[in-house]
C-alpha positions in Angstrom: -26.5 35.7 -5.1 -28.9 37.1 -7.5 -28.2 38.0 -10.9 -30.3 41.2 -11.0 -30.8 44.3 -8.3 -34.2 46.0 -7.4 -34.7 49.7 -7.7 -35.4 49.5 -3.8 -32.1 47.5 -2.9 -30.5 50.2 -5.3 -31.9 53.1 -3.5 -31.2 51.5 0.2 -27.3 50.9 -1.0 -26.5 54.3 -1.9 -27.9 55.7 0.7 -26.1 53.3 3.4 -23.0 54.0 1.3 -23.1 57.2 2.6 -24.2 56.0 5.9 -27.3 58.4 5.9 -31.1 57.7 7.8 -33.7 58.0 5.8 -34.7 61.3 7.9 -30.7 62.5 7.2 -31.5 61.8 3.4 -35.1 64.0 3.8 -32.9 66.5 4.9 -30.5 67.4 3.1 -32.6 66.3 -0.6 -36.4 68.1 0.2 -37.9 64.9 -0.4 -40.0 63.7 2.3 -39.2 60.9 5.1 -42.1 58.9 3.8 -41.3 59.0 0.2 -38.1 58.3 0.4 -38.8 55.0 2.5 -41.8 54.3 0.1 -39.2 53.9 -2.8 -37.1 51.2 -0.7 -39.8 49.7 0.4 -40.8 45.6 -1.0 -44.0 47.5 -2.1 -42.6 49.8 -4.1 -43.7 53.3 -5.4 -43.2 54.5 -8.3 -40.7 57.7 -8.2 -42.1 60.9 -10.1 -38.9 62.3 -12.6 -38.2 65.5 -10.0 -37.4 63.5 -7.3 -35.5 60.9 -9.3 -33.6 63.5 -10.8 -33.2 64.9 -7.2 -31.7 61.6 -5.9 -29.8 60.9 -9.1 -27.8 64.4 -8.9 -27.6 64.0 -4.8 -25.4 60.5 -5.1 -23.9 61.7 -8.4 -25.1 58.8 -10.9 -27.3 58.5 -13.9 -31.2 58.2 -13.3 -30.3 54.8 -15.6 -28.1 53.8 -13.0 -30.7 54.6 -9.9 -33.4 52.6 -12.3 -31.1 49.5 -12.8 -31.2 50.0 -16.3 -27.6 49.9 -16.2 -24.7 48.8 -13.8 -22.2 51.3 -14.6 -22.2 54.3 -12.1 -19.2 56.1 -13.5 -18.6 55.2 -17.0 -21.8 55.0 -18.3 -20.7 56.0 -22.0 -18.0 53.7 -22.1 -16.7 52.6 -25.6 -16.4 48.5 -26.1 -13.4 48.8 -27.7 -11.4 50.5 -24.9 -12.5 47.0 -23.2 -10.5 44.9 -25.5 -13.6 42.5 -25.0 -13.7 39.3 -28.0 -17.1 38.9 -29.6 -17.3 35.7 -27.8 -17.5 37.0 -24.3 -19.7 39.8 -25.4 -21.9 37.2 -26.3 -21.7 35.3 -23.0 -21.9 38.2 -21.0 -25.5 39.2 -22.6 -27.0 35.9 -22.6 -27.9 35.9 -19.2 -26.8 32.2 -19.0 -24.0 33.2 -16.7 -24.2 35.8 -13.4 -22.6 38.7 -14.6 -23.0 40.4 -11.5 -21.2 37.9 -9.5 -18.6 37.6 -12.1 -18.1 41.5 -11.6 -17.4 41.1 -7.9 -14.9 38.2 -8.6 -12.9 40.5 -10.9 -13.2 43.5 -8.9 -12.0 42.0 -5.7 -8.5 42.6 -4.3 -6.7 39.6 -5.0 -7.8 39.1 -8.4 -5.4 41.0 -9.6 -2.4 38.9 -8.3 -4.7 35.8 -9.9 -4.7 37.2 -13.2 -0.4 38.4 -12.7 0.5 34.3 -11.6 -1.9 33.4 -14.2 -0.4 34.9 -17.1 3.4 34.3 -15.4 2.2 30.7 -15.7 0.6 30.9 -19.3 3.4 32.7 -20.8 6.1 30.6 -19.4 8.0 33.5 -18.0 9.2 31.5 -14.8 10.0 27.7 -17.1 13.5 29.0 -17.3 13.8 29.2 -13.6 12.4 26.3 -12.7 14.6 24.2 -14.9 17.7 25.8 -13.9 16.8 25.2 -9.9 15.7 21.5 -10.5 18.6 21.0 -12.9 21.2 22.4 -9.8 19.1 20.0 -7.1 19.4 17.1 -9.0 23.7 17.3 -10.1 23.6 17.8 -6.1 21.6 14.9 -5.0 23.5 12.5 -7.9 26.9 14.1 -6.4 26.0 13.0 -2.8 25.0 9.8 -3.9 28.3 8.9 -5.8 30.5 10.8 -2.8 28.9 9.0 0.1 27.8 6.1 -1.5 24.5 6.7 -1.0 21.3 4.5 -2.0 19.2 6.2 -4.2 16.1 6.7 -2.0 18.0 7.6 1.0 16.8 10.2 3.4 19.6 12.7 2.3 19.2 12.1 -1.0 15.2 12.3 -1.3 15.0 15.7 0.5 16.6 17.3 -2.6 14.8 15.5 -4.7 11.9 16.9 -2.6 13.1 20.0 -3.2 12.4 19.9 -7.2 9.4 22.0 -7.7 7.3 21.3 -10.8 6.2 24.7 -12.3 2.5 23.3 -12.8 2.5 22.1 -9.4 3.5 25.2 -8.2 1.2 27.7 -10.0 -2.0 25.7 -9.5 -1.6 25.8 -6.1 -0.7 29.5 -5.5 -3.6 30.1 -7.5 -5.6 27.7 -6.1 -5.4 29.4 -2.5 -5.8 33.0 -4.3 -9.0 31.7 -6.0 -10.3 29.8 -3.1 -9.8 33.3 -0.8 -11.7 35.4 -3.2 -15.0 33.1 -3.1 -14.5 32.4 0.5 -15.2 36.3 0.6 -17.9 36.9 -2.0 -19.7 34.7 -0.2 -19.4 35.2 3.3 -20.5 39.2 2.0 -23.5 37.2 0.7 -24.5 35.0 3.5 -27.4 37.1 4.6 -28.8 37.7 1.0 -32.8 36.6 1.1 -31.8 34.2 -1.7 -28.8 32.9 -0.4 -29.1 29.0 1.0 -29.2 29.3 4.6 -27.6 27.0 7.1 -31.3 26.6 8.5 -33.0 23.1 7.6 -36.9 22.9 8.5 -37.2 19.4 8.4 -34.1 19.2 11.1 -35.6 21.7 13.0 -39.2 19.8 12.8 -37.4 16.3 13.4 -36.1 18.0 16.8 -39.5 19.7 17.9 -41.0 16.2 17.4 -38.1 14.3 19.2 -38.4 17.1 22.2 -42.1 16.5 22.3 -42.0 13.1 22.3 -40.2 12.6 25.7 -42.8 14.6 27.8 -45.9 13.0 29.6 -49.4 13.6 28.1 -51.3 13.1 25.2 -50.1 11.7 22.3 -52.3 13.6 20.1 -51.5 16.7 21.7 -48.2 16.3 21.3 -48.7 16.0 17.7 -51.1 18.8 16.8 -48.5 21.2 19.3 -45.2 20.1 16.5 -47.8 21.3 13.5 -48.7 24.1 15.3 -45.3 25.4 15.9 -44.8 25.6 11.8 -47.6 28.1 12.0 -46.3 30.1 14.6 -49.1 28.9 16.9 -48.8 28.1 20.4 -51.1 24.7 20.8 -51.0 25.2 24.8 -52.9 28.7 24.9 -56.1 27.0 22.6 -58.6 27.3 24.7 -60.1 23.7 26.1 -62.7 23.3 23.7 -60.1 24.1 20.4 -58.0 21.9 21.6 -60.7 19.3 22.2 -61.8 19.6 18.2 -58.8 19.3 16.6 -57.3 16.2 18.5 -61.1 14.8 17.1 -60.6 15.7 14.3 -56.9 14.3 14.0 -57.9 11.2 16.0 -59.5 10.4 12.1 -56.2 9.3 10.3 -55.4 6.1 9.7 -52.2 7.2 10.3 -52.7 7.6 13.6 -55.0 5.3 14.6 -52.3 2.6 13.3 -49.8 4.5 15.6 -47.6 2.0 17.4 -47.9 4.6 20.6 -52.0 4.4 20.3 -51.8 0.6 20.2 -50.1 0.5 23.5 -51.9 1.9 25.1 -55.6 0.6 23.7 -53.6 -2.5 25.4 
């Protein structure tokens, strides 16, 4: 995901947040349809102050916010020290060498806050009493069968209470482990249709199959060629009129490449 916002992806989000058409928004603000589109638009218009100040007071933020010079919509005057935040992270946060953005939408998410509560449980020690006491009580049980029955140690019996012994590290890293693993499982699947997101699509697959699929019909070899380049382009080789089509398999008919082709030697055969 990207680090930054646009004033155009800005504009478009507050005004889906409230689930509005652009011709809703003209409405109810005075600013016109086409203005208002120009400002979301990738070729963006630069918006004059009364109509920022407009839009800023309509969604109830700050013109800074609706500018992206800042990311706080409701506590814009907020003091650092009611953050608690160390110089250190201060630090990282405005070096730009982390995504802060990102790192907003991990904390802000819903289970976070049960990843932070097991986290400190586990930091603090609060449950190390509780874990002794139960492995203590397992184990004077699974040495009592052994000595009652006679038992081997390693028997069935006696290794499901020792199975039953529960490591507090073991335990905590894995609770955590699925909490964390949930929370990126839905950051990103909110992100999968970002523009700079990686998608699943792979050109060169895609290109491999055109040239496979063209490669098992009749006709010229050549034509079959210029028609997998072609399709890159969005160009459809088999509505080239006869004499484009004629030129460009002369002029591809040049390479080496293909002239060393294993299909052309064929047939020249």
């Amino acid at each position: 995901m990207k680090r930054g916002i646009t004033i155009q992806e800005r504009l478009k989000d507050l005004r889906t947040e409230r689930h509005l058409r652009l011709e809703e928004l003209a409405q109810q603000t005075g600013i016109s349809k086409s203005a208002l589109g120009s400002y979301e638009n990738d070729d963006y218009k630069e918006i004059n102050h009364g109509n920022l100040v407009t839009l800023a007071k309509f969604y109830g933020v700050s013109t800074d916010y609706i500018l992206c010079l800042t990311e706080n919509r409701n506590h814009p005057n907020t003091e650092l020290t009611e953050l608690h935040l160390s110089d250190d992270m201060l630090d990282l946060l405005k070096s730009g060498q982390i995504n802060n953005r990102l790192l907003c939408e991990i904390a802000t998410h819903d289970k976070f806050k049960k990843l932070m509560t097991d986290t400190e449980i586990y930091m603090d020690g609060h449950a190390t009493a509780r874990f002794r006491d139960m492995n203590e009580t397992l184990e004077e049980q699974r040495l009592a069968l052994i000595g009652e029955h006679q038992l081997m140690d390693g028997d069935l019996y006696s290794e499901t209470l020792r199975a039953g012994q529960i490591e507090e590290e073991d335990f905590f890293c894995h609770i955590t482990h699925k909490t964390w693993d949930a929370i990126l499982h839905d950051i990103r699947k909110a992100h999968e249709h970002d523009i700079d997101s990686t998608s699943d699509f792979s050109l060169a697959k895609k290109m491999a199959k055109e040239i496979q699929n063209a490669l098992r019909f009749p006709g010229d070899h050549l034509a079959k060629i210029w028609k997998v380049i072609f399709t890159q382009f969005g160009i459809d080789f088999d509505k080239l009129s006869a004499e484009e089509q004629k030129l460009l398999k002369k002029i591809l008919a040049k390479s080496p490449v293909i002239k060393n082709n294993p299909l052309n030697m064929r047939r020249r055969k």
